[in-house]
C-alpha positions in Angstrom: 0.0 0.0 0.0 1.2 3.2 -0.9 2.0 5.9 1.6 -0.1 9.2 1.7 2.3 11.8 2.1 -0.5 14.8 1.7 -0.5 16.8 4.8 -3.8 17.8 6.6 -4.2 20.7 5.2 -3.8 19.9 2.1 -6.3 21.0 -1.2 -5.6 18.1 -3.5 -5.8 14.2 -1.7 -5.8 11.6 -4.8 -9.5 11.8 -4.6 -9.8 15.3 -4.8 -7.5 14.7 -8.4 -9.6 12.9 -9.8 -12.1 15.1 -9.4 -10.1 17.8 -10.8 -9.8 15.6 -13.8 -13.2 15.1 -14.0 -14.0 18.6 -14.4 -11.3 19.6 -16.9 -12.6 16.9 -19.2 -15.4 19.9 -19.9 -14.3 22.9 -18.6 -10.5 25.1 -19.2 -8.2 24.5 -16.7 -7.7 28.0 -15.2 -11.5 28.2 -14.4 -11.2 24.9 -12.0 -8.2 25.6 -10.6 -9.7 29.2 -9.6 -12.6 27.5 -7.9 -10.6 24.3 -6.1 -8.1 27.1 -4.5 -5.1 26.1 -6.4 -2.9 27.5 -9.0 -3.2 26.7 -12.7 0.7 25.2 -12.7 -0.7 23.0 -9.8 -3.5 22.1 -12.1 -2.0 21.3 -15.2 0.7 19.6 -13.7 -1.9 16.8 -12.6 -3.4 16.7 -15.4 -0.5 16.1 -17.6 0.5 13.0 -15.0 -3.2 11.7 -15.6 -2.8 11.8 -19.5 0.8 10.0 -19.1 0.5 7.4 -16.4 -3.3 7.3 -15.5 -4.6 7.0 -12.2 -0.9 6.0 -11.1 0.3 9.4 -12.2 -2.2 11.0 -9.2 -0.1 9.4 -6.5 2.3 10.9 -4.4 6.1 10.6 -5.8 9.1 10.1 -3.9 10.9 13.3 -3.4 14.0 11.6 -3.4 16.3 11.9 -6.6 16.1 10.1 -9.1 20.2 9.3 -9.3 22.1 9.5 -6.3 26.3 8.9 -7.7 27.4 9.7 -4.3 24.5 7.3 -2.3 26.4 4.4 0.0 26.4 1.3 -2.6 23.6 -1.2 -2.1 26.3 -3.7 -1.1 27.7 -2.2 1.5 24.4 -1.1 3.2 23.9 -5.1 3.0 27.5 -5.6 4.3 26.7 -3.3 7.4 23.3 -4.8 8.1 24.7 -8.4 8.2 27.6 -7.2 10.6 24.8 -5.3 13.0 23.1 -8.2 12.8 25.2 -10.8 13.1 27.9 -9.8 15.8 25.3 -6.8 17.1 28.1 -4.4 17.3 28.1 -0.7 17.7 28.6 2.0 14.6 32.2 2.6 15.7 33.1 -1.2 15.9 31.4 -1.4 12.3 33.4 1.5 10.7 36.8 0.0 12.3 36.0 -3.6 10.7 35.4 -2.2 7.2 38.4 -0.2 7.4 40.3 -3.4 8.4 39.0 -4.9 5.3 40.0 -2.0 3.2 36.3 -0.1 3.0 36.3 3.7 4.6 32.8 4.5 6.1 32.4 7.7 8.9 30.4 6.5 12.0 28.0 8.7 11.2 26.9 7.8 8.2 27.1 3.5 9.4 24.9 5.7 12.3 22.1 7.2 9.7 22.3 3.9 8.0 21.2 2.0 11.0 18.7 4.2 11.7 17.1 4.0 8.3 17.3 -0.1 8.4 15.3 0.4 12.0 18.2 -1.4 14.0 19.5 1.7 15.5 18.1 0.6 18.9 19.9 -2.7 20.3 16.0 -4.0 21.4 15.4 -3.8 17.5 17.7 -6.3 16.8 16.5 -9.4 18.1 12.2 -9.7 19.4 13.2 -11.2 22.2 16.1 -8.6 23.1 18.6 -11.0 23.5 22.4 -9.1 23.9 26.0 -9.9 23.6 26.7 -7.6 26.4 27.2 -9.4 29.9 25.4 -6.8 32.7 28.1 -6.0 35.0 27.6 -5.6 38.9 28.6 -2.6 40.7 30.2 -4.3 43.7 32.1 -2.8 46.7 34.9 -4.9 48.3 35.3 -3.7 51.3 33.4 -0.6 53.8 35.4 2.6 51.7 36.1 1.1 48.4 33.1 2.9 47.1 31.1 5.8 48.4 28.0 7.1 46.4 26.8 10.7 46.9 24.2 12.3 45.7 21.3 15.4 46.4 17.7 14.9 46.3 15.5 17.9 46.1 12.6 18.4 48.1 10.1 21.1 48.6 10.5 23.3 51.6 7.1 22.7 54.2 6.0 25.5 55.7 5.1 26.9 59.3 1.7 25.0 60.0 1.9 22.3 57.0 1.1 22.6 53.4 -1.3 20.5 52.0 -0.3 17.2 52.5 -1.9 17.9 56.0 -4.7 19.8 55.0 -5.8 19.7 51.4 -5.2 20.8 48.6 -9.0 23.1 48.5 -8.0 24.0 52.1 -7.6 27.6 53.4 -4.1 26.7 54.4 -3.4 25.9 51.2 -5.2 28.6 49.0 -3.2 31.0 51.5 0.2 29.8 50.4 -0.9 29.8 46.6 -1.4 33.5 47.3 1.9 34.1 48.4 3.1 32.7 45.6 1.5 34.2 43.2 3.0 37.5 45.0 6.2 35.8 44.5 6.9 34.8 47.7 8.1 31.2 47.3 8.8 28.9 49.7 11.6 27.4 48.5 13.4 23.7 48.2 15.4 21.3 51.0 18.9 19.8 48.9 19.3 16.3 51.2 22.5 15.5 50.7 23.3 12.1 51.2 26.7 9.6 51.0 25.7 6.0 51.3 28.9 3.0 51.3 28.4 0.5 48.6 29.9 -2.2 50.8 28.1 -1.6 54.3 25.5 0.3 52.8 25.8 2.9 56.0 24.4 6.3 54.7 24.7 9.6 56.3 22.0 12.5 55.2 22.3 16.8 55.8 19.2 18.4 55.1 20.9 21.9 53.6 19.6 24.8 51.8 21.4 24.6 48.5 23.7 22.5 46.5 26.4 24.9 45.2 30.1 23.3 45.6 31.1 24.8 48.7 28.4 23.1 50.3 28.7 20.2 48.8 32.3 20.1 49.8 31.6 21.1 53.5 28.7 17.8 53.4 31.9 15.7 52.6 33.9 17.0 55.3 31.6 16.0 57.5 30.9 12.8 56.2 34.5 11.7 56.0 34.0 12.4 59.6 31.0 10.7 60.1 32.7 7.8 58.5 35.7 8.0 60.5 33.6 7.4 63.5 32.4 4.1 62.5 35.6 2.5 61.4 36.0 3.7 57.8 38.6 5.7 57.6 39.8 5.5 54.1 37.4 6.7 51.0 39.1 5.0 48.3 36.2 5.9 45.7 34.0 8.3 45.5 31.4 8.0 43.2 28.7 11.3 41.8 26.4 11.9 39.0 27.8 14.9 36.9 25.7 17.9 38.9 27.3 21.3 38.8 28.6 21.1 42.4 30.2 18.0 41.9 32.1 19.1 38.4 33.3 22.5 40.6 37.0 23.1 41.1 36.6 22.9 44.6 34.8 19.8 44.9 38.0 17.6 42.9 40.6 19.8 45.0 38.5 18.1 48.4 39.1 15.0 47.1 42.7 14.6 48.8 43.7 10.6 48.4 40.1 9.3 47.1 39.1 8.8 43.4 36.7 10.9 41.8 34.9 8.7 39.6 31.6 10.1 37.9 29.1 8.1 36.2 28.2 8.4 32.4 25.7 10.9 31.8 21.6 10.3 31.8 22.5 6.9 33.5 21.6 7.1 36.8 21.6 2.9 37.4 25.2 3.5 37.6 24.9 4.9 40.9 21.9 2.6 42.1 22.8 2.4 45.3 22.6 5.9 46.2 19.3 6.2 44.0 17.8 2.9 45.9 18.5 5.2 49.3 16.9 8.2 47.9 13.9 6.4 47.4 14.1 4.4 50.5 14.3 7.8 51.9 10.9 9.4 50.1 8.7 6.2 51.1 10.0 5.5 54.6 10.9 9.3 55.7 9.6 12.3 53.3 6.4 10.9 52.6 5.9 8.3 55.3 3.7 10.9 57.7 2.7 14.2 57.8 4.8 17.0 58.5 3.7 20.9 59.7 7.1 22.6 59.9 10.3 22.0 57.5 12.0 22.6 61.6 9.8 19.4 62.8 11.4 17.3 59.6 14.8 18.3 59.7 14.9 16.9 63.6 13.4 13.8 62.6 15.9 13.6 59.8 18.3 13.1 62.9 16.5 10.0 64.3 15.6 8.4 60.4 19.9 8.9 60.6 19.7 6.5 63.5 17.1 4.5 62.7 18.1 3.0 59.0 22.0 2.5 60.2 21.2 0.7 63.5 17.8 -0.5 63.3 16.3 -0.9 60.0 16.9 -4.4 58.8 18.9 -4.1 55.2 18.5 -7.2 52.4 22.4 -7.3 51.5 23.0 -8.2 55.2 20.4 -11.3 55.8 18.5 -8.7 57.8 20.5 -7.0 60.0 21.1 -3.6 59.9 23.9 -1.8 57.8 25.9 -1.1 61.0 26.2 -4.5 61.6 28.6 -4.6 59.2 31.1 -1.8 60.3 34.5 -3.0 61.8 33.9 0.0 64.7 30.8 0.7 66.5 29.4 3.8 68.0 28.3 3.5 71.6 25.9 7.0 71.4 23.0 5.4 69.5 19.2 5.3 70.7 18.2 2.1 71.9 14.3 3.4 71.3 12.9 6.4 70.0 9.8 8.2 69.6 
């Protein structure tokens, strides 16, 4: 079936040409096109197609051209297919190959190829999305090898609760839409957060911002924190690629450990630090209802508490992370309210 390239608004569809043959069989050409709102060109040209091809001639053509000396030879497209196919490689392992065998391609044009032949996506390559690509495990060692950081932002709650405690048609919270709309705002809570890939011990700031100097102050303190419970040594520390964390002063607070940030828009390759974040959100942000950003930020302290020595963790057959920390700390809650 041929495809209708006519847009919506367009006078002429094929039906509409052959009526516009239809009436030029007994009236000039000029007088029709005048009355079908199109120009006489417009008009003879179909008209000539009907008279030299039929009712084929009133079907969209290709807009391609006709000769192409400088198109990639049918061969080769074949010879690129078979290779995606095949050994499922990537544009770049593709262009090396066939310059192995003597054949110059760009990776962009294997690229626009690929996408034309619909295997640009690896998932289009087999139904059943098999892969020749092993998944690799981000695994920690030992408690240090690998320390994820990250910020989550959260909105600011104001004095007497927003609407989460009462309503969203509540006077409360029509009263604080007002103040917005004056431009009075109030604002966002950066948690800042560094979690060990090994122990999975995490320690959270609730700041006000996340520019690099406070970003490099949270890992002072978190070295600290750290320190405290036997792991002294931050061999890796591992970020997404936020401003604060691509400052100057952010690598110069580095000192012995490795800044290692992950690849861009691929935020599973610092899962552990996004599995606490939403940990975090069900167990602590959105677990109860709050009526002061105060009244959060000192429970904050006790969630701090509550997830490190209480909280049973998966990756440790249910005990909790601190079970799993060379050091302990003798300060810690037994209960809490």
């Amino acid at each position: 079936m041929t495809r209708q390239r006519s847009h919506r608004n367009a006078p002429l569809t094929p039906e509409g040409r052959k009526r516009l043959i239809e009436r030029c069989r007994t009236r000039p050409i000029a007088h029709v096109a005048s009355e079908m709102g199109i120009s006489r060109a417009t008009a003879s040209k179909w008209v000539n197609r009907y008279r030299n091809y039929g009712e084929l001639g009133l079907i969209d053509r290709s807009s391609a051209p006709a000769r192409q000396p400088i198109a990639t030879p049918g061969r080769l497209v074949k010879r690129i297919e078979a290779m995606r196919r095949e050994h499922k490689w990537s544009a770049s392992r593709i262009a090396f190959e066939l310059h192995r065998e003597g054949t110059s391609v760009s990776r962009r044009t294997i690229t626009r190829l690929l996408a034309q032949l619909g295997l640009n996506r690896r998932k289009f390559i087999d139904p059943n999305g098999d892969s020749n690509r092993e998944p690799q495990k981000i695994t920690a060692e030992r408690p240090g090898h690998m320390v994820h950081i990250d910020v989550k932002k959260t909105g600011r709650i104001p004095d007497g609760g927003g609407w989460r405690a009462h309503g969203k048609n509540s006077a409360e919270a029509k009263a604080v839409a007002r103040t917005k709309k004056r431009g009075v705002k109030a604002g966002y809570v950066y948690l800042h957060s560094a979690i060990d890939g090994y122990s999975r011990l995490a320690y959270t700031e609730a700041l006000p911002d996340e520019r690099a100097v406070t970003a490099v102050a949270f890992l002072g303190r978190a070295r600290a924190w750290f320190a405290a419970h036997g792991i002294t040594q931050l061999e890796r520390i591992v970020t997404d690629n936020g401003s604060c964390y691509r400052a100057t002063a952010f690598a110069d607070a580095m000192g012995d450990s490795r800044h290692q940030r992950i690849t861009p828009y691929t935020p599973r390759h610092n899962g552990q630090i996004e599995r606490y974040n939403r940990i975090l959100a069900e167990e602590f942000l959105y677990a109860r209802t709050w009526h002061s950003e105060q009244e959060r930020a000192t429970a904050l302290e006790v969630w701090n508490l509550h997830y490190n020595y209480h909280r049973p963790h998966g990756a440790h057959g249910g005990k909790p992370p601190a079970s799993a920390t060379s050091a302990r700390v003798n300060n810690v809650l037994a209960s809490y309210t």
